[in-house]
TISEVEX-116680 format. One record per residue (C-alpha): residue in one letter; x, y, z. Coordinates in steps of 0.25 Angstrom, whole numbers, padded with zeros to 4 digits, always signed. Layout:
! TISEVEX-116680
AXYZ;...
END
This chain:
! TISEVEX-116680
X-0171-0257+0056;X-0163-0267+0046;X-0152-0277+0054;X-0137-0273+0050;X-0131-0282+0041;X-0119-0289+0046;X-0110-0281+0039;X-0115-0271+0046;X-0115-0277+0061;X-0101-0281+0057;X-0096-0266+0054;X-0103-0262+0067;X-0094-0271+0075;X-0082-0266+0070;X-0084-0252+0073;X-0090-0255+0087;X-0078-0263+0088;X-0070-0251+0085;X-0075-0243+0094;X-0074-0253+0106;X-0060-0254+0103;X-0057-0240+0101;X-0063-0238+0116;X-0059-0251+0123;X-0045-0252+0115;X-0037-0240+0114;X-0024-0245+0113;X-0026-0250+0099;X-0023-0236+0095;X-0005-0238+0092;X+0003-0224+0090;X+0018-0225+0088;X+0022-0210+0088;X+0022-0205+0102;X+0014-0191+0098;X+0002-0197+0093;X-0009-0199+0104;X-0022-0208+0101;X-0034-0203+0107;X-0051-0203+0104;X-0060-0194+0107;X-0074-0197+0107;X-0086-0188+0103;X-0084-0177+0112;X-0070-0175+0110;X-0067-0183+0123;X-0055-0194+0124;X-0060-0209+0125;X-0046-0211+0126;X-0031-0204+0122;X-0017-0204+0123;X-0011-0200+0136;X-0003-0192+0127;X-0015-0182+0124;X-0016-0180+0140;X-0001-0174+0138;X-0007-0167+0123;X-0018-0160+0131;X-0013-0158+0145;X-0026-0164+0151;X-0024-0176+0162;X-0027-0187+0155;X-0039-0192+0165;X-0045-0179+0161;X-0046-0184+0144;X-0052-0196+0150;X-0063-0193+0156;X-0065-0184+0145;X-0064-0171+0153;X-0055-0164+0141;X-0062-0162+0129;X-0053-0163+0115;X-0061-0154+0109;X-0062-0145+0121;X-0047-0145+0120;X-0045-0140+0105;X-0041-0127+0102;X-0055-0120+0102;X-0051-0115+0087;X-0047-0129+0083;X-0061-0137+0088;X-0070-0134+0075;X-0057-0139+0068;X-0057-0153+0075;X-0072-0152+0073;X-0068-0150+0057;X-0058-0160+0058;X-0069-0171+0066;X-0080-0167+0055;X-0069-0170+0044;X-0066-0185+0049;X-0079-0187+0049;X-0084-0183+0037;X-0072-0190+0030;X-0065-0205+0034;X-0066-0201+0048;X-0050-0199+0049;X-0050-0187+0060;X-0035-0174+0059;X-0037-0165+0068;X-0026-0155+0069;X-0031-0146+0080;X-0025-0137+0096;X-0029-0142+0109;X-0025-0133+0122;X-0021-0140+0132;X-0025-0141+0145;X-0013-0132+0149;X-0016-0121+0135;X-0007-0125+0127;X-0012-0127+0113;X-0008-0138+0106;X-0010-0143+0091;X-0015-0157+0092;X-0016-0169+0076;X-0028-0177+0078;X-0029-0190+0070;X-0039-0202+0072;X-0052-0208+0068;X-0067-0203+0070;X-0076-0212+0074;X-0093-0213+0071;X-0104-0219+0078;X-0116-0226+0068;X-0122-0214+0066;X-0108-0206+0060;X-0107-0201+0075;X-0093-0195+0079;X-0088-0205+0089;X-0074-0202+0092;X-0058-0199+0086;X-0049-0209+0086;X-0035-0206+0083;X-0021-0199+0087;X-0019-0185+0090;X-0003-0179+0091;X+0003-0165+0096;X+0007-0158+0086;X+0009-0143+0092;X+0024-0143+0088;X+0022-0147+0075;X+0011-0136+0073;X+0019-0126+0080;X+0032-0127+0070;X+0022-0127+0059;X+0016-0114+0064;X+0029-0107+0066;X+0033-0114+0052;X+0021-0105+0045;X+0022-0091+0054;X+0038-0092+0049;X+0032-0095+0035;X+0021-0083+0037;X+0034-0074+0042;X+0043-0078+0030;X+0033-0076+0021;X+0031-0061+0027;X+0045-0059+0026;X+0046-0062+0012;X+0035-0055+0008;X+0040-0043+0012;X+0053-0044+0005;X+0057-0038-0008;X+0066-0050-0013;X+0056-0063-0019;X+0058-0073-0007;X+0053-0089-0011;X+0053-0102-0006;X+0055-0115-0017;X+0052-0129-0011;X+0062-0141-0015;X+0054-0143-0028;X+0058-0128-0033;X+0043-0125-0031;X+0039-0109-0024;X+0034-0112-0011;X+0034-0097-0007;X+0037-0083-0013;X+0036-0071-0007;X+0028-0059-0012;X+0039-0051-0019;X+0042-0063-0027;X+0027-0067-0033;X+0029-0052-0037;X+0038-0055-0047;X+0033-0068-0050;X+0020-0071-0046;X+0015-0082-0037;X+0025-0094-0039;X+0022-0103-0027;X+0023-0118-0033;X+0031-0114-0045;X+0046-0119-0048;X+0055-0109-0041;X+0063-0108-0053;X+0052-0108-0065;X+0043-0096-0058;X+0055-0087-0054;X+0065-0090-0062;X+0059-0095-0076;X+0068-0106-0075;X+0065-0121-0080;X+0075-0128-0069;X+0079-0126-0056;X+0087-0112-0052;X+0101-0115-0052;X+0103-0108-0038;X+0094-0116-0031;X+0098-0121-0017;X+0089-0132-0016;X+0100-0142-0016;X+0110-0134-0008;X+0101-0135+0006;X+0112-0144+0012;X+0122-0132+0011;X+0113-0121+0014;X+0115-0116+0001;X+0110-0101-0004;X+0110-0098-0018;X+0110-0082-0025;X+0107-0080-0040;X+0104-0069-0047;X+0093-0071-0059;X+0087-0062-0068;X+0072-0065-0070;X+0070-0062-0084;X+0054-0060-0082;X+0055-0050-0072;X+0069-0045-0079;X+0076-0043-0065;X+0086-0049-0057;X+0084-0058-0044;X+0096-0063-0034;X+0089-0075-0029;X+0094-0081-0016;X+0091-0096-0014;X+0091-0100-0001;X+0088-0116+0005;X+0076-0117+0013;X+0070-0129+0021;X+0055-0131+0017;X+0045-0136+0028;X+0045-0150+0023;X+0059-0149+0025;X+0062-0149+0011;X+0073-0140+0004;X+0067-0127-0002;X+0073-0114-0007;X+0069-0099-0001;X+0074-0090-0013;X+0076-0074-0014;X+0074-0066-0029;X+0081-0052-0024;X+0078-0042-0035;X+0092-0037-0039;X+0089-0030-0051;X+0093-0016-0048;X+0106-0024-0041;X+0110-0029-0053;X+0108-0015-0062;X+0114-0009-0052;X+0125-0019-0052;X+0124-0017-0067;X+0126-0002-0066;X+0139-0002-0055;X+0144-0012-0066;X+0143-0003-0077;X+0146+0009-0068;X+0159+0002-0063;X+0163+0000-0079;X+0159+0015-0083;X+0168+0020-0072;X+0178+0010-0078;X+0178+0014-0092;X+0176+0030-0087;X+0190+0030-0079;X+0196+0023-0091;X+0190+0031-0100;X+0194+0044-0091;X+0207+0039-0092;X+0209+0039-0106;X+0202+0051-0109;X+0212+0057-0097;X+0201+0060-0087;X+0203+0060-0072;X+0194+0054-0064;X+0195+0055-0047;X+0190+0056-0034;X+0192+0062-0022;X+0187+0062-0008;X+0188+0066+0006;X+0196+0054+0011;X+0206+0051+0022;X+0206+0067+0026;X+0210+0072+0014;X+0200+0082+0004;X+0195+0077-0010;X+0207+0064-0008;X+0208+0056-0022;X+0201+0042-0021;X+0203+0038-0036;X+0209+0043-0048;X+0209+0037-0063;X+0221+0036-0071;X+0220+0048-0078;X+0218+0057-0067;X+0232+0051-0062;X+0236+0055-0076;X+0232+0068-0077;X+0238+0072-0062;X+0249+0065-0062;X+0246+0056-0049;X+0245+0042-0046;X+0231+0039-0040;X+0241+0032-0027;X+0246+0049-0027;X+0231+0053-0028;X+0225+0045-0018;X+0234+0053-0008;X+0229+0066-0013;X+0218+0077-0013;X+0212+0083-0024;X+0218+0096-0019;X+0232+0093-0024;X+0230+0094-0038;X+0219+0103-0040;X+0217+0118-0039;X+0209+0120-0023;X+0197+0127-0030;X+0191+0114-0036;X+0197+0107-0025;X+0188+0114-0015;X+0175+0113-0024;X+0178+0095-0024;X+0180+0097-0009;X+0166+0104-0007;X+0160+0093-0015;X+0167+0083-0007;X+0161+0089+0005;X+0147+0091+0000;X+0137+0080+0005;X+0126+0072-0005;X+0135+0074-0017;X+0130+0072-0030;X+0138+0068-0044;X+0133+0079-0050;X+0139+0089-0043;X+0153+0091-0052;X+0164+0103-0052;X+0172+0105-0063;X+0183+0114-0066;X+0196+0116-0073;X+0209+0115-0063;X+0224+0114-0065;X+0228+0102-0059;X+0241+0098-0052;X+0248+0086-0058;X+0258+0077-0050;X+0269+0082-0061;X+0268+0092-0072;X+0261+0105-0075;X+0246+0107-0068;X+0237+0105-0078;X+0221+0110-0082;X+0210+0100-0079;X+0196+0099-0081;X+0191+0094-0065;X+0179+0090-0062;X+0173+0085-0048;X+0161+0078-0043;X+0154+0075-0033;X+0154+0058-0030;X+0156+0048-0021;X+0168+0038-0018;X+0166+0025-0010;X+0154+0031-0005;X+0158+0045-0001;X+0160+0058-0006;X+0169+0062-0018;X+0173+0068-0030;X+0173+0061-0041;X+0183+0070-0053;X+0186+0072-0065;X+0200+0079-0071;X+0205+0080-0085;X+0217+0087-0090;X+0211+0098-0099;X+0226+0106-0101;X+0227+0104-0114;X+0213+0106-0118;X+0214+0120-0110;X+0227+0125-0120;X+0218+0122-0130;X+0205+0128-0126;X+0216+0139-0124;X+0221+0140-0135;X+0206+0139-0142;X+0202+0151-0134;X+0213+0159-0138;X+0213+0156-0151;X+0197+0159-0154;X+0201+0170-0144;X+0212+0176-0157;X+0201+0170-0167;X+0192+0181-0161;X+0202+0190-0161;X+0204+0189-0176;X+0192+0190-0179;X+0191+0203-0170;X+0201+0209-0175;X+0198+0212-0190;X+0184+0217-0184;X+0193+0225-0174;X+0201+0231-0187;X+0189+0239-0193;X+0185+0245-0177;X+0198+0251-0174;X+0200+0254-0188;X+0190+0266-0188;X+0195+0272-0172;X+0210+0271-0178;X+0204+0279-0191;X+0199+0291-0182;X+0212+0290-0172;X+0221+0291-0187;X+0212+0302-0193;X+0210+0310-0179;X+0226+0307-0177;X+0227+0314-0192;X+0218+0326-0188;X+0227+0329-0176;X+0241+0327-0182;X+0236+0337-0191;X+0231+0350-0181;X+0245+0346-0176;X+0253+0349-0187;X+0247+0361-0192;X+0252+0365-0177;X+0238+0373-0174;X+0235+0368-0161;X+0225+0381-0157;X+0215+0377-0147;X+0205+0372-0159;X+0215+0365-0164;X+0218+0357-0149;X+0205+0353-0149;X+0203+0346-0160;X+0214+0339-0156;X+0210+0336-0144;X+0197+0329-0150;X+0207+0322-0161;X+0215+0315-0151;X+0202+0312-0142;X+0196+0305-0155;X+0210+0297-0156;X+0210+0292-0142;X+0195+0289-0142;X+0198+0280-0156;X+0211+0274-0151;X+0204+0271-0139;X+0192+0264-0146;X+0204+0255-0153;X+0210+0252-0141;X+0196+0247-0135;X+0195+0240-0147;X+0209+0235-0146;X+0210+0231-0131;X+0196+0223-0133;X+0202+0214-0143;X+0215+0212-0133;X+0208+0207-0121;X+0199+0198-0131;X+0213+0193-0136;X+0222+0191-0124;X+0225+0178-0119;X+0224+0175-0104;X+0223+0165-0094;X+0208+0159-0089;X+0205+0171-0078;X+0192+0169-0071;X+0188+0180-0061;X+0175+0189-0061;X+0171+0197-0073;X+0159+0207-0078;X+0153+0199-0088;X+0147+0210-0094;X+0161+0216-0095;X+0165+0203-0103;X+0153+0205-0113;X+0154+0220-0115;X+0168+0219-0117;X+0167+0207-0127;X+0157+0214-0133;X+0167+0227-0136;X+0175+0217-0143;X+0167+0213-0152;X+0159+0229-0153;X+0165+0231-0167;X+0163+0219-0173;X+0148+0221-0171;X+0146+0234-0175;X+0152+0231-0188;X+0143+0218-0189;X+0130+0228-0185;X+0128+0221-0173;X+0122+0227-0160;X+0129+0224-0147;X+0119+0223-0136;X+0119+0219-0121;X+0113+0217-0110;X+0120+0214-0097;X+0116+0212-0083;X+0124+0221-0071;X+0120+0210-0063;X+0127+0198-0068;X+0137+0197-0057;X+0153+0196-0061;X+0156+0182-0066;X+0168+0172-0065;X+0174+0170-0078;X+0185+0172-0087;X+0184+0185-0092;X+0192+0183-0106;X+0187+0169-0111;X+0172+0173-0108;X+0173+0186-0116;X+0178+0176-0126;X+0166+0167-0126;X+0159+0181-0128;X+0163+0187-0138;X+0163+0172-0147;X+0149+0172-0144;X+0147+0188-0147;X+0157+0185-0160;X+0146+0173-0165;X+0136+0181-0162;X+0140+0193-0171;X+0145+0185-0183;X+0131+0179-0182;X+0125+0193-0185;X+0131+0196-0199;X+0122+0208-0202;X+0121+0215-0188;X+0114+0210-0176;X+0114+0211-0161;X+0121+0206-0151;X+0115+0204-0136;X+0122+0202-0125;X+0113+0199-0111;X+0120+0193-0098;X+0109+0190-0086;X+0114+0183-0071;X+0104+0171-0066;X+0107+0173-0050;X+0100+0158-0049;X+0110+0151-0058;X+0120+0161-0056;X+0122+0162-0069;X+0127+0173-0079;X+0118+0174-0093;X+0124+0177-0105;X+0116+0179-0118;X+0122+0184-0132;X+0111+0185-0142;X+0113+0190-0157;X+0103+0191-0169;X+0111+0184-0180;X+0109+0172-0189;X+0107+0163-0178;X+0110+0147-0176;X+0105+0136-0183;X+0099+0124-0174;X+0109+0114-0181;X+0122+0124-0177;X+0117+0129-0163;X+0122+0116-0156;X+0135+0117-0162;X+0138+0133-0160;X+0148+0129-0148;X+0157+0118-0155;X+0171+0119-0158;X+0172+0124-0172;X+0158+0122-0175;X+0155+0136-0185;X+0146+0140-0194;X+0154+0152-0201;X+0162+0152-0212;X+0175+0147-0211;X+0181+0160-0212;X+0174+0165-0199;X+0177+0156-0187;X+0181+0142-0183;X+0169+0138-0174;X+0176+0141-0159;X+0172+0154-0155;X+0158+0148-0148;X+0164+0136-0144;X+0175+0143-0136;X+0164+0152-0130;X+0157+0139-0125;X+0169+0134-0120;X+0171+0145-0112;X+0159+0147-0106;X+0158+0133-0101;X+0170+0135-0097;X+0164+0146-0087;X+0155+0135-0083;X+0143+0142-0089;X+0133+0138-0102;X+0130+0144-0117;X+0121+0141-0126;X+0115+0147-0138;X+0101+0149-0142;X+0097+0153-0158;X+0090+0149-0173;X+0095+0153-0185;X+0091+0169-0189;X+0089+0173-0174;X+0101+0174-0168;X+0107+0166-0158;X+0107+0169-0141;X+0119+0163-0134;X+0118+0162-0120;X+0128+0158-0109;X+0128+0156-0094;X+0140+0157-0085;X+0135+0152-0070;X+0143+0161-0059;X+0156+0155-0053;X+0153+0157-0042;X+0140+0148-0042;X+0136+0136-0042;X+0139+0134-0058;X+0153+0135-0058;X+0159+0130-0070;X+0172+0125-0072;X+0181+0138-0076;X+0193+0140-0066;X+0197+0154-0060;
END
């Protein structure tokens, strides 16, 4: 064995030295701060000496740490010791600096959270010899930062579970938290610049509230993100950071479909605008009534030019009902609508009424009602324009197609009576003879007899022919009450008999006895007929035949009416036109272009539906449908 140097020896001295002053001299060991308790425990965890404060820590008298009848390590937490052995392990493998941040129980069971600090110590041989050092208390301290990462775990579920993108932005503008709505729209964004990753910007949000804490500020912006192309509200909100810094917990609330809708009331709001100044240029009246303060279908608004057109100030209407100035038939139908529940818009009434003006004559209007809302309950929302004037000249244009028929009747009527009238002159002739010879013999009374039966069955033929063409020509008043329709269109077709058989065209029909009686009015729908029948015939130049089919739909409650000839036909170009005003393909000679468009006008007007079906060289069908008025497609046509 070789002898140490002196070097050596000297080292050894001091570290025995050391130690002798580590046992014998305990009080060399100065703490200022009252929570800080020296100790050393030696190989077996025991105390060579301590605090009397770690007595107080651990609840064991202090005679009892003494004579080493607690064990430190007995007294960790049994899920904490391999951690203090890591912690041991680690101090010696490194510079021999022991942390420990470990739970003791007490002697009473209370768990406490204990900092250990100090220096290890070795024998020669690199023996663990003892732990030197402080130890402090720091259950309150682990408690608060406990409590601190349960409310961060809760706040983190909340957010999570929201719609909205919910983050948290420390002083220096950098993401310390987002939520997982937001990294949806984003992506993960933790430790960027707030306002680079969400809002593409290259300097700081003009709405931050960073420097606003001292006056609890908030701050609401709303900002389009051009990469996503919606629109965000984002709520700014100041937040104290752990470190007690200042940071900011911000919203993005996704306000797209606000902001259309928004968009759309505006536009809605301006379209309602230039609609009622529209209406009352083009002298439209606009209204709505409702069930209000005890009084049926009350007004609630009124434009100027239903003011106009009644002759009330909206302060006069605002005190009425709808019932004092319209007939009670379409005032019963707004009050069942008034009454029904789930209304839709759709649901609409329209008729023709004579209205009751303030001052002045009562005048004809177009009225229509539908079903709305007002201020969020039922209504009606109306319509009304003054159609008097229009209604003279629809009747006069009636009338005078009406004489236009006529005309054109009567020179085909001229040739008809003109061969009864031939017979009733030559019979008439042959009979004034047998008189004046004054040979009135039995034979003689006979043929007389047959002579004046001849006359009366001619003159009666003429007078048929005659009485036809007076009813077709007489002027009346609209008379809607239940009619044989196929009364109407054997009658019409009587008419116009002789015009065919001179044209060699074959009158044929086909008529259901079960179509029930229909609503209508009897003289301006045998005149729609016989415009159509008219067209018809002049579209057979050389002979032809006209059908004539009626059918009843019980589901639609629906009469069917179908006029079919074989003449030239229509071409594709014309057949969309047939029903214009004045719109004609015959010479000029022959007709002005109103005869079709009169019988449209009319059936519409019996709420019911024509069309026309046909190609060039095969004749043309036209059919019409005139619904019931007693179901549910009534149209607008008055009794």
């Amino acid at each position: 064995m070789t002898r140490p140097t002196y070097k050596e020896l000297e080292q050894k001295v001091k570290e025995l030295q050391q130690i002798i002053n580590i046992k014998v001299f305990p009080s060399i060991l100065q703490f200022t701060a009252s929570d800080l308790l020296y100790f050393r425990l030696n190989a077996q965890w025991s105390f060579d000496f301590f605090d009397q404060g770690i007595a107080s820590l651990t609840g064991y008298p202090a005679q009892a740490l003494r004579d080493h009848e607690a064990c430190w390590l007995n007294l960790v937490h049994e899920n904490d010791r391999a951690l203090l052995l890591d912690d041991l392990d680690r101090a010696l493998r490194e510079d021999r600096t022991f942390l420990s941040v470990h739970r003791i129980i007490s002697e009473s069971g209370q768990i406490r959270w204990v900092k250990m600090r100090g220096s290890v110590f070795c024998d020669d041989e690199g023996r663990f010899l003892c732990i030197q050092g402080i130890l402090n208390d720091i259950t309150r301290e682990k408690l608060i930062e406990e409590a601190l990462e349960s409310e961060s775990e809760i706040f983190a579920w909340v957010a999570n579970n929201l719609e909205d993108g919910i983050y948290i932005v420390s002083e220096d503008h950098r993401i310390k938290f987002m939520n997982q709505a937001l990294m949806d729209l984003v992506g993960d964004q933790v430790g960027e610049l707030c306002y680079k990753a969400l809002f593409d910007r290259d300097s700081i949000c003009p709405w931050s509230v960073m420097h606003h804490i001292q006056q609890d500020s908030c701050g609401f912006q709303d900002y389009v993100l051009e990469k996503l192309g919606r629109a965000f509200q984002v709520r700014s909100f100041p937040i104290k950071m752990r470190d007690g810094s200042i940071g900011k917990l911000g919203q993005l609330r996704d306000i797209t479909r606000t902001k259309v809708l928004q968009y759309e009331l505006k536009e809605l709001a301006l379209r309602e605008e230039a609609l009622a100044s529209a209406a009352d240029v083009a002298n439209v009246g606009i209204f709505v009534v409702q069930n209000y303060r005890g009084l049926q279908a009350r007004f609630r608004y009124a434009n100027e030019a239903f003011c106009r057109i009644t002759g009330f100030e909206l302060l006069e209407l605002q005190e009425m009902s709808l019932s004092d100035i319209i007939p009670s038939g379409p005032f019963e139908k707004v009050v069942e609508l008034l009454g029904q529940r789930g209304l839709l818009l759709s649901r609409a009434s329209s008729s023709e009424v004579t209205l009751i003006r303030k001052e002045g004559p009562p005048v004809v209007a177009l009225f229509t009602a539908a079903a709305s809302l007002y201020r969020g309950k039922p209504a009606i929302t109306g319509f009304l324009q003054d159609i008097t004037q229009a209604k003279r000249v629809q009747d006069s244009l009636y009338l005078s197609q009406r004489l236009a028929s006529i005309g054109k009747l009567a020179a085909e009527v001229a040739h008809e009576i003109n061969n009864p009238l031939t017979s009733v002159l030559t019979f008439t002739k042959l009979a004034s003879r047998v008189v004046q010879r004054d040979r009135l013999g039995p034979e003689r009374i006979q043929s007389l007899k047959e002579y004046l039966g001849h006359m009366e069955s001619e003159a009666n033929r003429c007078a048929g022919i005659a009485r036809n063409l007076l009813d077709f020509s007489r002027q009346g008043e609209i008379e809607v009450k239940e009619n044989d329709l196929g009364e109407i269109i054997e009658r019409t077709l009587n008419v116009l008999r002789h015009r065919a058989e001179m044209g060699k065209i074959a009158l044929r029909t086909s008529l259901d006895p079960n179509v029930p009686r229909l609503r209508c009015d009897y003289k301006r729908l045998q005149q729609a007929l016989i415009n159509i029948f008219w067209n018809s015939i002049e579209a057979m130049p050389r002979g032809g035949v006209l059908a004539v089919a009626t059918t009843f739909d019980p589901v639609r409650r629906a009469i069917h009416i179908d006029i079919r000839d074989t003449g030239t036909g229509i071409s594709q170009e014309n057949l969309g036109r047939i029903f214009e005003p004045f719109f004609t393909t015959k010479a000029e000679s022959k007709g002005v272009g109103l005869g079709l468009s009169v019988a449209y006008g009319i059936i519409r007007q019996h709420g019911g539906e024509i069309d026309v079906q046909s190609r060039p060289g095969e004749g043309a069908l036209f059919r019409i449908c005139l619904p019931m008025r007693d179901g549910a497609c009534n149209g607008p046509l008055n009794p």
